[in-house]
TIPA-970526 format. One record per residue (C-alpha): residue in one letter; x, y, z. Coordinates in steps of 0.1 Angstrom, whole numbers, plus 5000, padded with zeros to 4 digits. Example, Ala and Ser with C-alpha at 12.3 -4.5 7.8 and 13.67 -1.06 7.14 Angstrom:
BEGIN
A512349555078S513749895071
This chain:
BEGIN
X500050005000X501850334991X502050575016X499350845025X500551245011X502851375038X503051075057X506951075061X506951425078X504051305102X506151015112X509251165116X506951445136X505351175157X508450965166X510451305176X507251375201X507151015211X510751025222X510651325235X507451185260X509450865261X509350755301X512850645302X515750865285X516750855252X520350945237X520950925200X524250935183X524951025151X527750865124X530251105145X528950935179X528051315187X524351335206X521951495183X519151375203X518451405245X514651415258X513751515286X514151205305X517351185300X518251535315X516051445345X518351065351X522151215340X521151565356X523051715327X521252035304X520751985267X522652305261X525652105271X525151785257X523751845223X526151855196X528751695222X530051355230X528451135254X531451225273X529851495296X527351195305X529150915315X532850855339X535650815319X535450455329X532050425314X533150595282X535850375276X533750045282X530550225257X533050315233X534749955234X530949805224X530050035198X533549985185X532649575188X529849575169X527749345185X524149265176X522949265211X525549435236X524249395270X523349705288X525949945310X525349975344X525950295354X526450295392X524850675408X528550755424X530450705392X529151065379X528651395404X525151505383X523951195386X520851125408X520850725406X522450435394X521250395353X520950065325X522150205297X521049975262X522050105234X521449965196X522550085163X520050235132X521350225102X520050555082X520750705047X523450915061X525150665083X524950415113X523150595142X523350435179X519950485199X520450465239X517850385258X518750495300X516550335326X516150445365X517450065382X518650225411X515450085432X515449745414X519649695426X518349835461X515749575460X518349305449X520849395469X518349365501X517549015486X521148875488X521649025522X518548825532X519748525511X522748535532X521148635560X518648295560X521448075551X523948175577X521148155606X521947915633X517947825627X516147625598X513747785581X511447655556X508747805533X505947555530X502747555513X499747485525X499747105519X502747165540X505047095515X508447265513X509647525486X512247675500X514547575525X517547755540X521247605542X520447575583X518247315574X520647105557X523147215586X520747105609X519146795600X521846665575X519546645543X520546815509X518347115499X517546965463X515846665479X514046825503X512246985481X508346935479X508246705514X506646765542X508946835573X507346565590X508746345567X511946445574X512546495610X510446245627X511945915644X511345675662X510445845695X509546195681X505646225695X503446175665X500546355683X502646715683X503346615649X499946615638X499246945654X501647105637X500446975602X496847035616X498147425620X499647435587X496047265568X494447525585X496747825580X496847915619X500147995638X501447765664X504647685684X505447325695X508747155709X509046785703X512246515695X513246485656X515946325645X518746435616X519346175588X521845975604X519645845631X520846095660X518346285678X517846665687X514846825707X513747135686X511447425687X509147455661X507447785650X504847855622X503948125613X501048215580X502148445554X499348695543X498648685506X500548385501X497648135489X498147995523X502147955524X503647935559X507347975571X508547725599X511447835620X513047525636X515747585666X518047345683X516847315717X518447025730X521347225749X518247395766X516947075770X519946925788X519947175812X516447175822X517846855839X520447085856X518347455863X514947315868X513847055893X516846855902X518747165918X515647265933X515246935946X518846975958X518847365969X515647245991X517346896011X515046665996X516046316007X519046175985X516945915969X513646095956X516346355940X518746025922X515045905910X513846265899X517446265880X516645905863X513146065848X514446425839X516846225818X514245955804X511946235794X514346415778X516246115760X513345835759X515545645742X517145525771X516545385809X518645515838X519945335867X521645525896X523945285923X525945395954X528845245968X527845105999X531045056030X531944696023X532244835984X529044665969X526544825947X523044925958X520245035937X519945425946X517145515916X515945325887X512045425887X511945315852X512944925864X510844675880X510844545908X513644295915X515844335890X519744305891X522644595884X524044495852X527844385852X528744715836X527644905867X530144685889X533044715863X532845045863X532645085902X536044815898X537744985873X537045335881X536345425841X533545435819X532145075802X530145035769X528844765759X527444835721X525044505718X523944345751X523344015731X526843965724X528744085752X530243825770X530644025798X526544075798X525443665800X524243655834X522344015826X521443955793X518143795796X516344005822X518244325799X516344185765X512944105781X512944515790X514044575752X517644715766X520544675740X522744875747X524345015780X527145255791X528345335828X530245595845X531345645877X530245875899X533446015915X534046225947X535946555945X538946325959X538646065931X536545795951X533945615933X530545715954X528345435931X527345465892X525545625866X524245345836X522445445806X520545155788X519645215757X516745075736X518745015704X522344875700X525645105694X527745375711X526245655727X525945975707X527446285712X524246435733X523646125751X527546185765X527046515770X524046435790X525846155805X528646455817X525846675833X523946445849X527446265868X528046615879X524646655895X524846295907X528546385923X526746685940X524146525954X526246235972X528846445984X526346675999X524746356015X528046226026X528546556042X525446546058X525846236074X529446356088X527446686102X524646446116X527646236137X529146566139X526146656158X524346386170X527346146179X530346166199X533546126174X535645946198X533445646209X530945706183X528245706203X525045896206X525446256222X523246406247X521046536219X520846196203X520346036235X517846246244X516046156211X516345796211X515245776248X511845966237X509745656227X511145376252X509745656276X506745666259X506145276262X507145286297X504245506306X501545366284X502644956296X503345076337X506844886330X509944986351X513045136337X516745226348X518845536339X522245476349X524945746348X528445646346X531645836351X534845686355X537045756392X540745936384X540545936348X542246296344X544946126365X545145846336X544946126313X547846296330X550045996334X549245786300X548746076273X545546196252X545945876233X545945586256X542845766277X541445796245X541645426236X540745336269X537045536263X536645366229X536845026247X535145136274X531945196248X532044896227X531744706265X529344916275X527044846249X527544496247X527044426283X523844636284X522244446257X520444586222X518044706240X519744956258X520545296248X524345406259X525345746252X528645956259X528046266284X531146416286X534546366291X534746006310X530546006321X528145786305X524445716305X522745396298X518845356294X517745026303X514544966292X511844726313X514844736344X513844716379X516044746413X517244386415X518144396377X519744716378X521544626411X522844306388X524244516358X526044776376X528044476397X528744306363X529244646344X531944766381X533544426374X533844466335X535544836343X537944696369X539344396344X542544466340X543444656308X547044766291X546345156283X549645336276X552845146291X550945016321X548244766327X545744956345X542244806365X539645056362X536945206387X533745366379X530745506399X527445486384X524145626397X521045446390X517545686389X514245416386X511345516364X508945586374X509545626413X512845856411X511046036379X508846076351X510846246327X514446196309X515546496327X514446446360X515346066357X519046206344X519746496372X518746236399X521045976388X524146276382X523146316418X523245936429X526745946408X528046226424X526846036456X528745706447X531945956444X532146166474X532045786489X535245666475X534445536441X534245156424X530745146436X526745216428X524145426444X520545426440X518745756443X517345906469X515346236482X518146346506X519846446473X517846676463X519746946485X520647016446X517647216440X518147436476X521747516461X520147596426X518147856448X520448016463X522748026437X519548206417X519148446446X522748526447X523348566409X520448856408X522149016438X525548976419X524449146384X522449436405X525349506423X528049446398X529249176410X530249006375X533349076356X534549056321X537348896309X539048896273X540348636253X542648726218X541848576185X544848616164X545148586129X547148236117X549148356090X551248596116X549648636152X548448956145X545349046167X541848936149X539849056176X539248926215X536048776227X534348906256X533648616287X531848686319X532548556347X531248526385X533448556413X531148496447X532248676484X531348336497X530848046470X534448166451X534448096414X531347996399X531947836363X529548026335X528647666327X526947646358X525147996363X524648086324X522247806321X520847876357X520148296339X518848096314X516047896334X515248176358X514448416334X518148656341X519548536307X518148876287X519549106314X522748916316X523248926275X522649306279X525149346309X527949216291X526549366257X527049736275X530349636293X531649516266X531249826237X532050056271X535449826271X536049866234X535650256235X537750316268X540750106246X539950336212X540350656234X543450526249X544950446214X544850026219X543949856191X541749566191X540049546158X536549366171X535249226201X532848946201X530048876224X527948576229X524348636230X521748416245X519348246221X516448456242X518248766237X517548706197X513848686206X513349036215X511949296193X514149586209X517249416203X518549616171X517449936184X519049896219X522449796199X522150126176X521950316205X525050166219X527350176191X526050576189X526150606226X530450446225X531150566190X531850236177X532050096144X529349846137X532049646119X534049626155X531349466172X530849066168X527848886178X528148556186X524548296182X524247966187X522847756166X519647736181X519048066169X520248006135X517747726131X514547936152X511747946130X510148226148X510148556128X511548806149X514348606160X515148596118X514048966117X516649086141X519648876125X519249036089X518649376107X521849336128X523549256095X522149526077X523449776102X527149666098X527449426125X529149026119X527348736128X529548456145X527948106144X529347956178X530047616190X529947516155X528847136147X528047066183X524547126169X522747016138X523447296110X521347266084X523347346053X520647546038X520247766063X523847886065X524047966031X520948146033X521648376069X523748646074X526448476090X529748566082X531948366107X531547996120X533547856152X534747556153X534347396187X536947296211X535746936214X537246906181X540147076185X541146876211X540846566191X543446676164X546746496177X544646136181X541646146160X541446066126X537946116122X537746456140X540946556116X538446506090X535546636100X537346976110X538346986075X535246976059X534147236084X536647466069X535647336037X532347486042X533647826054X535847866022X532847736003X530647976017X532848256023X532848266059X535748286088X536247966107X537548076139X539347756160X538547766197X540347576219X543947556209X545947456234X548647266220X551347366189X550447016171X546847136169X547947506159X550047376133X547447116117X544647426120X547547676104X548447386077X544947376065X543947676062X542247806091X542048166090X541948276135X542748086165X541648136199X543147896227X545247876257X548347836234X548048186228X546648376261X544148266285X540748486293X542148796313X540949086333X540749376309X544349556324X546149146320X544749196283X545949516274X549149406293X549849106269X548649316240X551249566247X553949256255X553049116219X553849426201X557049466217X558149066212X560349096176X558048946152
C-alpha cells in the first residue's frame, strides 16, 4: 500500500514527540557518535542540560570508565550488547544508578546508535536487600522452611541441611514431617503442627526429631502464615536440645537439691528428667555402699527385683566408663542379658560417679533401647547428669558426717546428749502407756584425768573407745548407751527394775575393773554409776538424768568402784540451785560480775583478729562459779536477757575506753543468749549503743548459737538480717556441736562459724575429727565465711589448723581469758616481742 500524502513528515513528527514523552531517557548518536538527540528524561536521570550535551560527546554523560567500556561496544559491533550499568557514584550529576542499552539504526546518512537509559537504582536496592537476606537465612543458626499449604516445602535455608543433615535439592516438595520424625518423636505434636499448617493458623510446639543419620535433637518449632501467600507458611525450627539438657540441671533436680530433699527421691527425679528428655534410654543410679557393693539408689523406670547389670560393677571396679554396644553379644552381659532383653535394653554405658577426691561414690548406667555407642548428646547428658549425681552424694555424705558431727560423739561413736535424748523419747513413751519399770544409769569413771595425765590423750582415748563397745554389749540391744562428757556415761535400760539394775551395775563395776593395758601400764579401772528408777525416782528423761548425776555424784564423794540408788536426801541440789539463783540476781544488780577477754589472732602471723568478751562470777562466799553452771541457771530463771545486755553494755563501754586510749583491738565478740534474739528491741537497743560508744558496727561481733540459726520464729530471723544490715558480723558459735542445716547457713547472714573445742582437742589422736574439722573449713571457704578455732591449746593442733587453712585461733596456746588491764598487758607484750 503506498504511503498516504505527507505521511513521512507525520512520522518523523510523531516519533520526535514520542521520544521526546518517552518514560525512560533516550540518547541518540549520530555517524560522528555526537548526541543529536536527548529528551527530557534523560536530563531528568544524568542531571546534565541539553545546552551541554547536544552536539557533544556522550562524554559529559558518562565516567571516563564508562566511556571507555560504551565506546569499546560500539567499536565491537555486537548485535545485542548487553546493557551498562551505570552505578549513581560514578558521575557527580547523577541522581541514581542507570541501565544504559544501546542499539544501532542504520539510516541513509550513516549508522546511528539509539540509547535507551533506565532508573534501576530501586530494582539493585531491591536486589541487593534480597542477597543480604539470602545470606542472612542461610547463615542463621535456625532452619527455616517455606511451605505450602499441603505443608509441603519450597524453600528451605542451608540451616536446614546444617541441621538435619539432608541436601536442599531433595527436600524439596516434602513435608517436614517426613523428614524429621523418628522413632520416638511424639506423632501427636506432629499432627498438630500439620493440623496448624492445613488450617493456616500459627502455632509453636517442641517435640524430638531426629537428623538423617539416626541421632536425635529436641527442637522448637514455629509456624507462622504468610498473608497473601495462597496459604504459604514459614516454619522456623531451633535446636533446643542444649536447653533441653539443662532443664535437667536448672529446673527441678537443683531445686530438689537447693531444698534437702531426701538423697533418693532427687537420684529418682534425676533417672526421669533424663528419660523424658532422652526416651530412648533407661537410667539406673547405684551407690557404693561401706563393704564396696553396689545398691540400687534410683531406677524408677525398672521393676521390681531386678539385678545391676555387670557394667555397673566394672565400672565401680575399674573406676572408668564401660560400653557395651549389643547386650546380646557381650560376653561380659550373659548373666544380665536375659532379664536386659525382656525390658528391650540393647545397649548400655556406665560411668562412675566420683567424689571431689577421686573415690567412686556408686554409678551412673544408661540402657539404651537400640544397639551402638552413645551419641554425642547422650555423653554430654551423660557428663551433666554425673555432675549432678557427684553433688548430690557428696552433699549427702557431708550430711551424714554433720549428723555424727552433731548427734554422735567422734571418739566412741556413740550417741550425744541430743541423740540420746532423742532415742530415749519413745522407750519413755512405752514405759508409761505398759506401767513397766525402767533404769537410767549414769556412769563416770573415778581418776581418769589422773590416767589422762599419766598415759597421754591417746591411751585415755583408747581406753574410752573400749570402754563403749563394753558398754553396749553388756547392756544388751535393747539398751541405749550414750557419751555425756568427758569419762561420764548414760545407759537407758528399758523394762529394768532394782534387782536387775543392782545385777548390771555389779557386772558392768567388774567389766571396768578387768584389768586392761592403756599406755605402758596395765591399769584396773573403777567407775561409779548412779541408777535413777522410772517411774519412782521420775517421770521424765531429765528428771530421771539429774537424779541419777546426783546418785553418781553420791557414789563418788564415797570413795568410788561402787553404785548408788537415788534418793530424796539428794535433792539438797535444787536448795543450792536457789540460792545460787538468789545470789546471781544480787551479783548482776550489784555488779558483781566481771569481764574477761580472750585474743583471737590471725594464723598466718599472730596479729590480733579480735578478743571475745567472757563473763565470769566471782562469789564473796561460794568463790568461782563456772559460766557453765550459772549461764544456764540465767537461762532457766528468766536472768538470761538481762545478763546478755550486761555484758553487751560492758563490753562496747570496754572497746571505746581501749579506742580512746589508742589500743587496738579490731572487734570484740560477744555471745548472746538464744532468748536475747527473741526480743523485738534488740537492734534498736544495739544502735543506741554503738551511737552511745562511737563504735563501728563492723567492730562489734555477735556471737549465736545454733539454736537461733535454726528458730523458725520470725523475729528472731527479723533481728539477724537487721543486725546484718546495720554493719554488725554474725559468728555462728559452738559450730557442729548442733545440727546445722546446710541450707540455712547459706541462706543467713552469717559471716563467721567457730569450730568447737571438742574437736580441736581431738586433732593429735583422732582421725575422724581431723576429717570432720576439714570439711568444716571446707564449708567456710565454700561459703565464704571465717572459721575461727577455739580451743587451741597445743602447737600440734595449731600447726594442723594453720596447715589447712584456718584463718583465727583462739586457745590457751595463745593467752588465756584475762581481766581487761592482763589483756591490754599481753597486747602491749606482743607488740614489743620481735615478730
Amino acid at each position: 500500500m503506498p504511503d498516504a500524502p505527507g505521511a513521512g513528515v507525520l512520522d518523523r513528527e510523531v516519533l520526535s514527540g514520542c521520544l521526546r514523552q518517552a518514560p525512560d531517557g533516550v540518547v541518540i548518536l549520530d555517524p560522528e557518535r555526537k548526541v543529536v538527540f536527548y529528551n527530557r528524561q534523560a536530563k531528568a536521570l544524568c542531571g546534565v542540560d541539553r545546552r551541554q550535551v547536544l552536539g557533544q560527546s556522550p562524554a559529559c554523560l558518562l565516567s571516563p570508565q564508562e566511556l571507555d567500556e560504551l565506546l569499546a561496544r560500539l567499536q565491537a559491533d555486537m548485535p545485542d550488547p548487553a546493557p551498562l550499568l551505570m552505578p549513581a557514584a560514578a558521575h557527580p550529576q547523577r541522581r541514581s544508578s542507570l541501565s544504559l542499552a544501546f542499539a544501532p539504526v542504520d539510516t541513509a546518512v550513516g549508522r546511528h546508535y539509539i540509547a535507551i537509559a533506565r532508573d534501576v537504582g530501586m530494582q539493585l536496592q531491591q536486589q541487593r536487600r534480597m542477597r543480604e537476606l539470602s545470606q542472612a537465612l542461610d547463615g542463621s543458626d535456625n532452619a527455616i522452611v517455606l511451605c505450602d499449604r499441603d505443608a509441603r516445602i519450597h524453600y528451605a535455608n542451608s540451616g536446614f541441611a546444617r541441621m538435619f543433615g539432608h541436601r536442599l535439592d531433595e527436600v524439596m516438595g516434602k513435608r517436614p514431617a517426613e523428614l524429621i520424625r523418628g522413632r520416638h518423636t511424639d506423632m501427636a505434636i506432629l499432627e498438630q503442627i500439620m493440623a496448624g499448617h492445613r488450617v493456616g493458623s500459627a502455632h509453636q510446639s517442641e517435640l524430638l526429631g531426629y537428623r538423617r543419620d539416626g541421632s536425635p535433637l529436641w527442637i522448637s518449632v514455629v509456624a507462622t502464615p504468610l498473608a497473601e501467600t495462597g496459604g504459604s507458611v514459614v516454619n522456623i525450627f531451633t535446636d533446643i536440645t542444649a536447653a533441653k539438657t539443662n532443664e535437667v540441671l536448672n529446673g527441678k533436680v537443683l531445686d530438689a537439691l537447693m531444698h534437702d530433699e531426701p538423697l533418693a527421691a532427687t537420684m529418682s527425679l534425676v533417672c526421669q528428667e533424663i528419660e523424658r528428655v532422652a526416651p530412648d534410654v533407661m537410667v539406673v543410679i547405684t551407690r557404693c555402699d561401706a563393704d564396696g557393693s553396689l545398691v540400687p539408689l534410683a531406677a524408677p523406670g525398672f521393676p521390681p527385683g531386678f539385678h545391676v547389670s555387670p557394667a555397673c560393677m566394672q565400672a565401680a571396679r575399674r573406676n572408668r566408663a564401660v560400653e557395651v554396644a549389643d547386650i546380646a553379644s557381650d560376653p561380659g552381659c550373659a548373666a544380665w542379658r536375659e532379664q536386659a532383653l525382656a525390658l528391650g535394653l540393647h545397649a548400655s554405658w556406665v560411668e562412675p560417679i566420683r567424689s571431689s577426691t577421686g573415690q567412686v561414690l556408686g554409678t551412673l548406667a544408661f540402657h539404651s533401647h537400640h544397639a551402638g555407642p552413645p551419641t554425642a548428646w547422650h555423653r554430654q547428658l551423660t557428663g551433666l547428669c554425673q555432675r549432678l549425681c557427684t553433688l548430690a552424694l557428696e552433699r549427702e555424705q557431708t550430711r551424714s558426717r554433720m549428723h555424727r558431727l552433731a548427734f554422735y560423739d567422734v571418739l566412741t561413736g556413740l550417741p550425744n546428749r541430743v541423740m540420746f535424748d532423742t532415742l530415749c523419747e519413745q522407750p519413755l513413751l512405752m514405759a508409761e502407756q505398759h506401767h513397766m519399770p525402767m533404769a537410767l544409769l549414769f556412769l563416770g569413771l573415778d581418776r581418769f584425768k589422773r590416767l589422762n595425765e599419766t598415759q597421754g590423750h591417746a591411751a585415755a582415748d583408747g581406753l574410752l573407745r573400749d570402754l563403749a563397745r563394753s558398754l553396749q554389749e553388756l547392756a544388751g540391744a535393747d539398751a541405749i548407751v550414750g557419751r555425756q562428757l568427758g569419762d561420764e556415761f548414760v545407759l537407758f535400760i528399758p523394762q529394768c527394775d532394782l534387782p536387775r539394775a543392782s545385777q548390771l551395775c555389779a557386772d558392768l563395776l567388774a567389766m571396768i575393773a578387768m584389768p586392761r593395758v592403756v599406755g605402758s601400764m596395765t591399769v584396773r579401772g573403777s567407775a561409779s554409776i548412779g541408777v535413777a528408777l522410772y517411774p519412782d525416782n521420775g517421770r521424765s528423761l531429765e528428771t530421771l538424768l539429774q537424779h541419777a548425776d546426783l546418785a553418781m555424784r553420791r557414789a563418788k564423794d564415797e570413795g568410788g568402784g561402787r553404785f548408788c540408788f537415788f534418793n530424796s536426801d539428794m535433792n539438797q541440789v535444787a536448795q543450792e540451785r536457789l540460792l545460787l539463783e538468789t545470789t546471781l540476781r544480787d551479783s548482776l544488780q550489784a555488779g558483781g560480775l566481771d569481764l574477761y577477754y580472750q585474743p583471737q589472732v590471725l594464723s598466718d602471723g599472730g596479729g590480733l583478729y579480735g578478743a571475745e568478751a567472757l563473763i565470769r562470777w566471782r562469789h564473796p562466799h561460794l568463790g568461782d562459779i563456772s559460766p557453765a553452771r550459772f549461764v544456764p541457771l540465767a537461762e532457766e530463771c528468766g536472768l538470761i536477757v538481762e545478763l546478755s545486755n550486761w555484758v553487751l553494755e560492758q563490753a562496747c563501754r570496754q572497746h571505746a575506753a581501749w579506742r580512746t586510749r589508742g589500743i587496738e583491738v579490731p572487734r570484740i565478740a560477744v555471745n548472746l543468749s538464744a532468748s536475747t534474739f527473741e526480743q523485738p528491741a534488740l537492734v534498736g537497743m544495739v544502735r543506741s549503743l554503738l551511737e552511745r560508744h562511737g563504735m563501728d558496727a563492723w567492730s562489734l561481733v555477735l556471737e549465736i548459737t545454733e539454736s537461733v540459726m535454726l528458730s523458725g520464729q520470725p523475729v528472731v530471723l527479723e533481728n539477724l538480717h537487721a543486725l546484718h544490715a546495720l554493719g554488725i558480723d554474725l559468728s555462728l558459735d559452738d559450730f557442729g556441736t548442733g545440727y546445722s542445716s546446710l541450707s540455712h547457713l547459706h541462706h543467713l547472714p552469717i559471716s563467721e562459724m567457730k569450730l568447737d573445742r571438742s574437736f580441736t582437742a581431738e586433732i593429735g589422736h583422732s582421725k575422724a575429727a581431723r576429717s570432720l574439722i576439714l570439711s568444716v573449713l571446707r564449708i567456710g571457704e565454700s561459703l565464704d565465711k571465717h572459721v575461727v578455732a577455739e580451743g587451741v591449746e597445743t602447737e600440734t593442733q595449731r600447726r594442723f589448723l594453720v596447715e589447712n587453712g584456718c584463718p583465727v585461733l583462739q586457745g590457751f596456746l595463745f593467752a588465756p581469758a584475762m581481766p581487761a588491764d592482763l589483756f591490754e598487758q599481753w597486747l602491749q607484750d606482743q607488740q614489743a616481742s620481735p615478730a
